[in-house]
Structures are given as structure tokens and as C-alpha cells.
C-alpha positions as CSV (number, residue, x, y, z in Angstrom):
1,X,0.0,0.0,0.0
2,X,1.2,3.4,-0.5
3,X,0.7,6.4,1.3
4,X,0.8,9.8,0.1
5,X,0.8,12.9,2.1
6,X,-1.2,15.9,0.6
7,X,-1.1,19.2,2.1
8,X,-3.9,21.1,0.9
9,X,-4.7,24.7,2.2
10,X,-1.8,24.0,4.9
11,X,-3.4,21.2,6.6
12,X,-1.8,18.0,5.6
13,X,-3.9,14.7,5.3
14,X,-2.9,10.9,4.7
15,X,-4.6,9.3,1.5
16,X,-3.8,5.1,1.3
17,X,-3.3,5.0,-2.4
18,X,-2.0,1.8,-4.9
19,X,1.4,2.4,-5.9
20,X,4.6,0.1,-6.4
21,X,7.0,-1.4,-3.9
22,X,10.4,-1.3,-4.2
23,X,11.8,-5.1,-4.1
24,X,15.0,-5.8,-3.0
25,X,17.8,-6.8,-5.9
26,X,17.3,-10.9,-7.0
27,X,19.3,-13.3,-4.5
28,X,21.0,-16.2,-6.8
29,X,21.6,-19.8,-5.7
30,X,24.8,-20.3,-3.8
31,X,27.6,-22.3,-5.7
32,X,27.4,-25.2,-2.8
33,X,23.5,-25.3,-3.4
34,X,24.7,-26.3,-7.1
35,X,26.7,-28.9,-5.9
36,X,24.0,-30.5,-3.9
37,X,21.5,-30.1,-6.1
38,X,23.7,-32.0,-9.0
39,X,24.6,-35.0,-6.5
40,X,21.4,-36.0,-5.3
41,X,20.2,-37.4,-8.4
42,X,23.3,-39.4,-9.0
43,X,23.6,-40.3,-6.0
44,X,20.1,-41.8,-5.8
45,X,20.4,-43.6,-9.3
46,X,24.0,-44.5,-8.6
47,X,23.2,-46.0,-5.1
48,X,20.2,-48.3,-6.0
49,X,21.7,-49.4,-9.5
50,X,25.4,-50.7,-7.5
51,X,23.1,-51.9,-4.3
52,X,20.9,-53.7,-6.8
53,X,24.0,-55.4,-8.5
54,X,25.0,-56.9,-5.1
55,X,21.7,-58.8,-4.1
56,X,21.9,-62.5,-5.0
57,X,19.7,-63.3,-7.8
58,X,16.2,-62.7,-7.5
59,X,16.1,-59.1,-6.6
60,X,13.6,-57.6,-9.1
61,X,14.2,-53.9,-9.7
62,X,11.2,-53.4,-11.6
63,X,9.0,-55.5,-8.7
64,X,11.2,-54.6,-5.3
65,X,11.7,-51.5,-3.7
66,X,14.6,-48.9,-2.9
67,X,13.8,-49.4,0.9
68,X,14.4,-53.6,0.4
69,X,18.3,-52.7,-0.5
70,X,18.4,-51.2,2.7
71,X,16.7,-53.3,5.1
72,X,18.3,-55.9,7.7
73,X,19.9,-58.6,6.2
74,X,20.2,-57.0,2.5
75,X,23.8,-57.7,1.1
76,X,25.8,-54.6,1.5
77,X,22.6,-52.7,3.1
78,X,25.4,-50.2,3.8
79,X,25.7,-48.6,-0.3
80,X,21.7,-48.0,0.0
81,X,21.6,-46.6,3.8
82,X,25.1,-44.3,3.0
83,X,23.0,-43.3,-0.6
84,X,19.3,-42.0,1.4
85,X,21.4,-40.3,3.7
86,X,23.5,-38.4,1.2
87,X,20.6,-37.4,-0.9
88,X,18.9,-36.5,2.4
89,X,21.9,-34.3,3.1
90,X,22.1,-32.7,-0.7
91,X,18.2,-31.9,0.1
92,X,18.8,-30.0,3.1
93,X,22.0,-28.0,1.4
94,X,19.8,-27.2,-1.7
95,X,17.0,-26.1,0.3
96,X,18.9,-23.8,2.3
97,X,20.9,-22.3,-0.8
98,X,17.9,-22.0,-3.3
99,X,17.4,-18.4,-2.4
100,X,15.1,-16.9,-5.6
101,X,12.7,-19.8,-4.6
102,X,10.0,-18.5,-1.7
103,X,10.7,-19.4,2.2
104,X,8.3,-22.1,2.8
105,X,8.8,-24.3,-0.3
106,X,12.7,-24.2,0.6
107,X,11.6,-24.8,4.5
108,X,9.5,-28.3,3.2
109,X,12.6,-29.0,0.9
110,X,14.7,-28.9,4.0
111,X,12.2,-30.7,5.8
112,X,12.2,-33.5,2.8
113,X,15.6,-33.9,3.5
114,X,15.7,-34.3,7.2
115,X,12.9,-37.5,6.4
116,X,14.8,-39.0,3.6
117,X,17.8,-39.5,6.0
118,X,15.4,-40.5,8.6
119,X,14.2,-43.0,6.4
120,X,17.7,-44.3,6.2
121,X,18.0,-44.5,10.3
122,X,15.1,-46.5,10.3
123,X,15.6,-49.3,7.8
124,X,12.7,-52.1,7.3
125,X,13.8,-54.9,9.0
126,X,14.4,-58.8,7.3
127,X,10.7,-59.3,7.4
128,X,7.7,-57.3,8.2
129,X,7.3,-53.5,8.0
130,X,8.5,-50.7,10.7
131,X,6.5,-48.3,11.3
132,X,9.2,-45.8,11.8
133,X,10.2,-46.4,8.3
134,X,6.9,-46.4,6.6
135,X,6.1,-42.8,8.5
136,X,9.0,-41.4,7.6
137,X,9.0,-42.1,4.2
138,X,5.4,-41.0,3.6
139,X,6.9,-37.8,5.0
140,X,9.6,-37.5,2.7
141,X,7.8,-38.4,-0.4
142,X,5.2,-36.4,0.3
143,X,7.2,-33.1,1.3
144,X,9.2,-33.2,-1.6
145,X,6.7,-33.2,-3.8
146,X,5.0,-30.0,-2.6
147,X,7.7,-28.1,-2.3
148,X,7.7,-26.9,-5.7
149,X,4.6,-25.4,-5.2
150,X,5.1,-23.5,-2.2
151,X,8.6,-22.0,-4.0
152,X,6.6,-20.3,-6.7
153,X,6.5,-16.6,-7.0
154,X,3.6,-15.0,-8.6
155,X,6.5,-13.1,-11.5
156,X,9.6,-14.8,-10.9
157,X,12.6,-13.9,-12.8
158,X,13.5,-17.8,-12.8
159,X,11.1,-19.8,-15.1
160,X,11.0,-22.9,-13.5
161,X,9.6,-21.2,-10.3
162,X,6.9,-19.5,-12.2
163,X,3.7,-20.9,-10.4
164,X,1.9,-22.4,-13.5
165,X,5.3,-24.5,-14.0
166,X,5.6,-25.4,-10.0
167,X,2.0,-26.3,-9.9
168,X,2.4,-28.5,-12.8
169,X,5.6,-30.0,-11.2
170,X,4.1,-31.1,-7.6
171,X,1.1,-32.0,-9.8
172,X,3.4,-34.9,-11.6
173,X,5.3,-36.0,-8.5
174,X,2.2,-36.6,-6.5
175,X,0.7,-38.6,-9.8
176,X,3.7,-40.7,-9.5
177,X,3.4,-41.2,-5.7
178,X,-0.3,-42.1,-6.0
179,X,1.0,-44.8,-8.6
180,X,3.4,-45.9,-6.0
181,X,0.4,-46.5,-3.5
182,X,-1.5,-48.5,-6.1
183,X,1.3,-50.7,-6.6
184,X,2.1,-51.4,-2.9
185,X,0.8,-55.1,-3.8
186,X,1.8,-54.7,-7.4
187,X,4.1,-56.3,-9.5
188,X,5.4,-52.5,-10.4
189,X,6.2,-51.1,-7.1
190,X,10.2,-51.0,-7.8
191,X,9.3,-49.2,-10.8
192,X,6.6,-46.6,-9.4
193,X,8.9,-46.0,-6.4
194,X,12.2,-45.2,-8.8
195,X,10.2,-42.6,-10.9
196,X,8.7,-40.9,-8.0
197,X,12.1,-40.7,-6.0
198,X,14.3,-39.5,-8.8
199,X,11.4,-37.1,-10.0
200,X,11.7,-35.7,-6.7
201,X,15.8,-36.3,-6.4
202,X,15.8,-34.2,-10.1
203,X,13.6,-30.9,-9.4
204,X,15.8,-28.9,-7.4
205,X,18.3,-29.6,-9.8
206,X,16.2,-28.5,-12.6
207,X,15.0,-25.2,-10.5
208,X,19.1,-24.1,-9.8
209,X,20.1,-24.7,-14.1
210,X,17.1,-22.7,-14.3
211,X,18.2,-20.2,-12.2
212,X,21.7,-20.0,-13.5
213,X,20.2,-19.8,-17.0
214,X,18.1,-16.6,-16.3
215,X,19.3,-13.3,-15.7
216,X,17.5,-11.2,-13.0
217,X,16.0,-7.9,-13.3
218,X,18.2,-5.4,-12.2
219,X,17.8,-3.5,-9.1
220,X,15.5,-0.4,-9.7
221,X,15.7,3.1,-9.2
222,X,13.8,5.1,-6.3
223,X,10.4,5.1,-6.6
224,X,10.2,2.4,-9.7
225,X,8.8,-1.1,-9.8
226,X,10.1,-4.0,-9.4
227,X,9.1,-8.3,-10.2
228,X,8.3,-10.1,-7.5
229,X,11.4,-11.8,-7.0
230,X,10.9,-14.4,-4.7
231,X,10.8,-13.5,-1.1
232,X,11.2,-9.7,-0.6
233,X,13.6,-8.8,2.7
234,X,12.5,-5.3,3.1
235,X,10.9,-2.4,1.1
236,X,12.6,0.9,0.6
237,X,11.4,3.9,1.6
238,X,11.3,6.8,-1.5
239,X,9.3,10.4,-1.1
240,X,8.4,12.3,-4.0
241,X,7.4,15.9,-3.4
242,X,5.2,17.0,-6.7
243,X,3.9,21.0,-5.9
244,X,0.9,22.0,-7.6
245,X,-0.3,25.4,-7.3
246,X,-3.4,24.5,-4.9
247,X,-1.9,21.0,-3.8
248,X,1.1,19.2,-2.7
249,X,1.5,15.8,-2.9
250,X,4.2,14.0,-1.0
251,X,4.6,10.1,-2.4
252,X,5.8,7.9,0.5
253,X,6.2,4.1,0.0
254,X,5.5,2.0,3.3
């Protein structure tokens, strides 16, 4: 809202008026939010495909699950508990270095992480389920797929955080997380559980190239508008005197 002071026959009055906001200059990703963002993926893919490669024969990719190459008496459980926990990790990093994306998408990023390495504290056990497991996971999958949605801006200067395009995104990783529920007794679980993890794993990676890609706005002048850039961290303050011969206006931004 903006405010403008008139003076008008020496008494001055206060008018709430529409006017622009001065946002503050576009925040990029940090370089280590890069880094993150590029491992998790490979990390994920890399960490089922050589866990996978180390079960004795019978392990079914397509039909088995991620969580089943880190349960209790899985060969080499270790490769699969070291990989949730380091995509966990690369969550949390991108989350907290994805600065053009809003506050409480990064926050459920974050959050995502801190699950997915939860998930890997709590394996499934030789048989049977753990609850601990299952709850955590639900948490995880769930999170990070939402988060894209939350990140949007309404104008963003990175496309990828646009809110049409997030929307669309959280959109597709839920559909692939309902499909993993369908298959809990299917013969495609492996499968549903692989596309909705690396989905998710491959976003934030997608947001940051995006990011790097674009070129913000710059920073604009006194008094001029600026894109809504993600989150704003404070609004400036500009005055404008404009005399008239009957009328003074004084423009002031709050």
C-alpha cells in the first residue's frame, strides 16, 4: 500500500493509495546449493543401481523396492543406507541455498531432507514392515513433492519457479506417488517407487540450471517497480514531493 501525504490549504492529510513497492535486488543460488543439487540425483540412481548389482539373484528392480536394498539382512545394506542419507543431506544444502525460490517451499525442501535420511535410520527390518520407516517415508515423499509449489512466485525472474510450471511440477510428482500407492501389492512397485524418487531427487536440480540460465532484473531506481522476486527482505522507503499550485503531494512508499 502506499501512502501519500497531501497538504492542501496548509493542513496535511494521509490518503492510502495503490502504488509500487520497491523489491529488493534478485538473490541467486549459492555455488554449494549447485553442488548438492547435482549429487542427489546421481547419488540416488547410482546408489540403488550398485546396491541392486549386489543382491543375490532374485532381486527384481522393476518388482522390489529402494527401501528392500536397505533393510536388515540385505547384502551390503550399507551402499543403500550411505545413498538416502547423502541425498537427504544434498536436500537439506539445496533447500537452504535456493534463495530466488519462496521461504516455505525451501523450509518443506529442508524438511524433505531431514525424512529422507530418517528414512535411512530406520531401515525395514528382514521381514515385516517398521513403522518408523513407513512414517518417515510417507513424510519425505510427500514433502518433496510439494515443495515446488510452495517455492513459486507470482512473476519470478527464474522460469522454472513460475507458479503455472511449480504447480504443474508437484502435480506430476504426486501422480507418481499415488501410482506408488496403487502398486504397494503390485508387480510394479520397484518401478513406481524409482520414478517418483528421482522425480523428486531431479527438481531442485532443474529449479538451480534454471536459475543459472536466467538473468534477473536489475535492481531499480527510487520510486520504480520491481518483479516479485521471490521473497522480498525489506521495502525501501522513497518520497516524491510533486507542488501543484493549490496541492502538494508527497509520495511515500511504506
Amino acid at each position: 500500500m502506499r501512502r501519500v501525504l497531501r497538504t492542501h490549504a496548509g493542513r496535511p492529510t494521509l490518503a492510502k493509495v495503490r502504488g509500487p513497492l520497491v523489491e529488493p535486488s534478485c538473490q541467486r543460488v549459492r555455488w554449494w546449493a549447485v553442488l548438492s543439487a547435482s549429487a542427489a540425483p546421481l547419488l540416488l540412481a547410482g546408489g540403488w543401481t550398485l546396491a541392486a548389482g549386489r543382491q543375490p539373484v532374485g532381486y527384481d528392480s522393476i518388482r522390489d523396492t529402494i527401501s528392500s536394498l536397505a533393510a536388515k539382512g540385505a547384502t551390503d545394506r550399507w551402499i543403500m543406507t550411505t545413498a538416502l542419507a547423502g541425498v537427504g543431506a544434498c536436500y537439506v544444502v539445496s533447500g537452504l541455498g535456493l534463495q530466488p525460490a519462496r521461504r516455505r517451499g525451501r523450509t518443506l525442501l529442508v524438511g524433505g531432507g531431514v525424512a529422507t535420511m530418517l528414512v535411512a535410520a530406520f531401515p525395514q527390518p528382514a521381514r515385516g514392515n517398521s513403522v518408523a520407516h513407513t512414517v518417515t517415508a510417507t513424510i519425505a515423499f510427500t514433502a518433496l513433492g510439494l515443495w515446488p509449489a510452495l517455492a513459486a512466485c507470482h512473476r519470478s525472474w527464474v522460469p522454472l519457479l513460475e507458479r503455472g510450471i511449480s504447480a504443474t511440477a508437484t502435480l506430476t510428482m504426486l501422480g507418481l506417488l499415488v501410482w506408488f500407492v496403487l502398486e504397494a501389492h503390485g508387480s510394479h512397485r520397484g518401478l513406481a517407487e524409482r520414478a517418483a524418487a528421482f522425480a523428486e531427487a531431479l527438481w531442485p536440480l532443474l529449479v538451480v540450471i534454471s536459475a543459472m540460465a536466467s538473468t534477473p532484473a536489475p535492481a531499480p531506481a527510487s520510486g520504480s517497480s520491481a518483479p516479485d522476486s521471490g521473497e522480498p527482505m525489506a521495502r525501501s522507503l522513497t518520497t516524491a514531493v510533486t507542488p501543484r499550485s493549490s496541492d502538494n503531494d508527497v509520495g511515500i512508499d511504506s
